[in-house]
C-alpha positions in Angstrom: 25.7 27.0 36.3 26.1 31.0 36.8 26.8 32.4 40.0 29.1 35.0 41.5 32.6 34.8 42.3 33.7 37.5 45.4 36.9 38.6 45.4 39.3 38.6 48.1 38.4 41.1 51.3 34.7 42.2 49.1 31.8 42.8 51.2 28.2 42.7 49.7 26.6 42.7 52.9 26.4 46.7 53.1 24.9 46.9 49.4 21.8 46.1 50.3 18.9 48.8 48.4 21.4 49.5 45.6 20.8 50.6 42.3 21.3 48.1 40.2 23.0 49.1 37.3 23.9 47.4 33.9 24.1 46.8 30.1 25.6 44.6 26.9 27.8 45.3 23.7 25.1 46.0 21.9 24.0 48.5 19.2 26.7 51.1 19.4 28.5 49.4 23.0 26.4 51.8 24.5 25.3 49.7 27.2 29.5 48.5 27.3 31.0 52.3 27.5 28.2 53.7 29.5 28.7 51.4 32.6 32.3 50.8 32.4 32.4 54.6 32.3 30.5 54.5 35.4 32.3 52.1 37.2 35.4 54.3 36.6 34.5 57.9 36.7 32.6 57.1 40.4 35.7 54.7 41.7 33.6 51.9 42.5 35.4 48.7 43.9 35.5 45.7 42.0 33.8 42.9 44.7 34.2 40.0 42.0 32.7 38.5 38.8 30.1 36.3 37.4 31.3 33.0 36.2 29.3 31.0 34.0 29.6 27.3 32.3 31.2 28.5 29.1 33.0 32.0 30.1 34.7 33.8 27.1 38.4 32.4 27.5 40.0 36.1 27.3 41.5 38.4 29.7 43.5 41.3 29.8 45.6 43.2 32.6 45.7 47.4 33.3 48.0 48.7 36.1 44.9 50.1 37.6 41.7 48.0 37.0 44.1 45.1 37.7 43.2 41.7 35.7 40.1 41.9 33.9 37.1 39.8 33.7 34.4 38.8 30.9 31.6 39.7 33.4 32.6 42.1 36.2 30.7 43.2 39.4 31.7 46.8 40.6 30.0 48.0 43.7 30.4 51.4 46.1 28.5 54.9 46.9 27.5 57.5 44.5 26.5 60.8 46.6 24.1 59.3 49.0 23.3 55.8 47.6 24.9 52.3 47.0 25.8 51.5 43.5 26.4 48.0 42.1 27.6 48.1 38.3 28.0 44.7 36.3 30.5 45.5 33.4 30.3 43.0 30.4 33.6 43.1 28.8 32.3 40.5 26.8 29.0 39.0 25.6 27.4 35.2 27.5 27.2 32.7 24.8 24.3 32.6 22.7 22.7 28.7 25.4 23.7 30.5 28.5 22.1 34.4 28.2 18.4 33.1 29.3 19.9 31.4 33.1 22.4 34.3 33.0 19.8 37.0 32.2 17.9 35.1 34.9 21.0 35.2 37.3 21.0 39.1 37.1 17.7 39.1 37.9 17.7 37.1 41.2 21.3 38.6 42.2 19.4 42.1 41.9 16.7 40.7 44.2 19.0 39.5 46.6 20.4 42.6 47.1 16.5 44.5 47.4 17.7 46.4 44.6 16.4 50.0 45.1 16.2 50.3 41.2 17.2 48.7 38.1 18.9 50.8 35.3 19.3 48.8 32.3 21.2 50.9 29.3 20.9 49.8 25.8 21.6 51.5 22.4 18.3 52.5 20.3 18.3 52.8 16.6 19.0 56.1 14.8 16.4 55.5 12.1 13.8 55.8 15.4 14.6 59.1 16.1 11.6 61.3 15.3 12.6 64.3 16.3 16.5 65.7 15.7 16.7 66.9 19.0 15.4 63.7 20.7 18.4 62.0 22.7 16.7 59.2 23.7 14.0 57.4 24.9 13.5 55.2 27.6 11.1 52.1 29.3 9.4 51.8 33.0 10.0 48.5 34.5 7.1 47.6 37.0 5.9 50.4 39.4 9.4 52.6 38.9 9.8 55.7 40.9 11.9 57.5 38.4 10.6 59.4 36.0 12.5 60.6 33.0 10.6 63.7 31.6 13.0 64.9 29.1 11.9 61.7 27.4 9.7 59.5 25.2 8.6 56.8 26.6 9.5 53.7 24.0 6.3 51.9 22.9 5.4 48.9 20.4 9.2 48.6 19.6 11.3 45.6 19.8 13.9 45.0 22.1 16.5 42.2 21.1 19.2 40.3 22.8 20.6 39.9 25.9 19.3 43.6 26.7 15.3 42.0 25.8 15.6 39.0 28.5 17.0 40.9 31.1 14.3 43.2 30.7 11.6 40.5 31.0 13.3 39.0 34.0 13.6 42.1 35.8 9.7 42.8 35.2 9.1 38.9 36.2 10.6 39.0 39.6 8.9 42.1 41.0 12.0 44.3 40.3 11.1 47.8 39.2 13.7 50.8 37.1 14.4 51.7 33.7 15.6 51.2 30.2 17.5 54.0 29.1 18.3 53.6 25.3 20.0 56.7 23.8 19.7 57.0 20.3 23.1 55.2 18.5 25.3 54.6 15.6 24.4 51.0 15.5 27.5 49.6 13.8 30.4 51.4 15.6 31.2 52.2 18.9 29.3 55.8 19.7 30.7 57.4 22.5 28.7 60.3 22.5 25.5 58.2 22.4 26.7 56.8 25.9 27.7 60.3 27.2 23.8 60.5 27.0 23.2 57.2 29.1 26.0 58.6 31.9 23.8 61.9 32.2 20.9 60.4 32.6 22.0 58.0 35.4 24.1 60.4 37.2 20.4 62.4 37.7 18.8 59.5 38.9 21.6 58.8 41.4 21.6 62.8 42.0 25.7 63.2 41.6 27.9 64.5 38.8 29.9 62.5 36.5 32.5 63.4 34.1 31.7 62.6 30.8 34.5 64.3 29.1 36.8 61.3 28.5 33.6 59.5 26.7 33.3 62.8 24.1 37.2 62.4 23.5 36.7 59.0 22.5 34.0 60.3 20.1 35.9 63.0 18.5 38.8 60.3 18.0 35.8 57.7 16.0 34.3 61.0 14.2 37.6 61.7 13.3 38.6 58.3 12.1 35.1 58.4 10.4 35.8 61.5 8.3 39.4 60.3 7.3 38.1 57.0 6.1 34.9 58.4 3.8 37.7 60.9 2.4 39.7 57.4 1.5 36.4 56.0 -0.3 35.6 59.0 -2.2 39.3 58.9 -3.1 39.6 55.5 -4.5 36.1 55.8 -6.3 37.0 59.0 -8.0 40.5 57.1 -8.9 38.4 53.9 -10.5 35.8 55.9 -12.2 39.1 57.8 -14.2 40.8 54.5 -14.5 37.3 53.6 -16.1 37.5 56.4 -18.4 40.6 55.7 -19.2 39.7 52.5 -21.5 36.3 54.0 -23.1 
């Protein structure tokens, strides 16, 4: 069974009309970084976690953010609205995601979430355009409207990302999909600098996003280093090759 687990002295009573805010380590960690970023950079309160049947038997513990769970529930006020961010700090177990996509779903309702911002990573190869940063998906009758923006149409959506989608739409909720355009097999930083922007103009406040573009440079960095290292040990085989002709 999934349900939520408060912490100590948290209050959810005053988070009613929230925006709902959330995402999965999926392509790129974009969804990861993007609200754990988030939940940092706007000093939300963690209020407790989400435990489910067979919860990811890791933890960790930061001087700051205290002990870490797998599924964790930030909440607090950016500019004038509340804010609730679920961080996944790891992924639900393949025979859990549909009742814990579900769970999201009817926690968000409980609350008479405001809006729903979903954040996933979106395909490089999709990009059209090279200035295109991303693209993005109304659920129901949405009042935001992302004009800088393609809407994303007659693509698939996969994962955990794909059923909370569906059960958003299915119990009335109504927000958006933001899906920046990602490196889909790496953690990409920059890709969720995108996602950060984007939300902190729906929720009409400024958020940092330098410590995200750091973490980029670091991963381009790494990148660069490790294609010199390939080219490197190629060239050295293909003389070795020679070597015996």
């Amino acid at each position: 069974m999934v349900k939520l687990i408060q912490l100590e002295g948290a209050d959810l009573s005053k988070l009613k009309g929230s925006f709902f805010i959330t995402g999965f380590q999926g392509f790129g960690l974009v969804g990861y970084l993007s609200t754990r970023h988030l939940a940092r950079e706007l000093r939300l309160e963690k209020v407790g976690f989400i435990r489910t049947r067979f919860m990811p038997e890791v933890t960790s513990y930061n001087r700051d953010l205290g002990l870490q769970y797998p599924f964790e529930v930030y909440a607090g006020r950016a500019g004038s609205s509340n804010v609730v961010v679920v961080v996944h700090n790891s992924t639900p177990v393949e025979r859990e995601r549909t009742s814990y996509a579900e769970f999201l779903a009817v926690f968000a309702k409980q609350l008479e979430a405001r809006e729903v911002i979903l954040i996933g990573g979106l395909s490089q190869e999709l990009r059209e355009d090279p200035s295109e940063q991303y693209r993005w998906i109304p659920i129901n009758d949405t009042s935001i409207v992302l004009n800088d923006a393609k809407i994303l149409e007659d693509r698939h959506i996969i994962g955990p990302l794909a059923l909370t989608m569906m059960f958003m739409h299915a119990y009335g909720l109504r927000g958006v999909i933001i899906l920046p355009f990602t490196e889909p097999y790496r953690p990409d930083p920059k890709a969720s600098a995108v996602a950060v922007e984007v939300v902190s103009r729906v929720l009409s406040v400024k958020v940092s996003v330098q410590k995200l573009m750091e973490e980029a440079a670091i991963i381009e960095a790494v990148e660069v280093e490790r294609e010199k290292m390939e080219k490197a040990i190629e060239e050295a085989e293909r003389k070795s090759r020679l070597t015996y002709i």
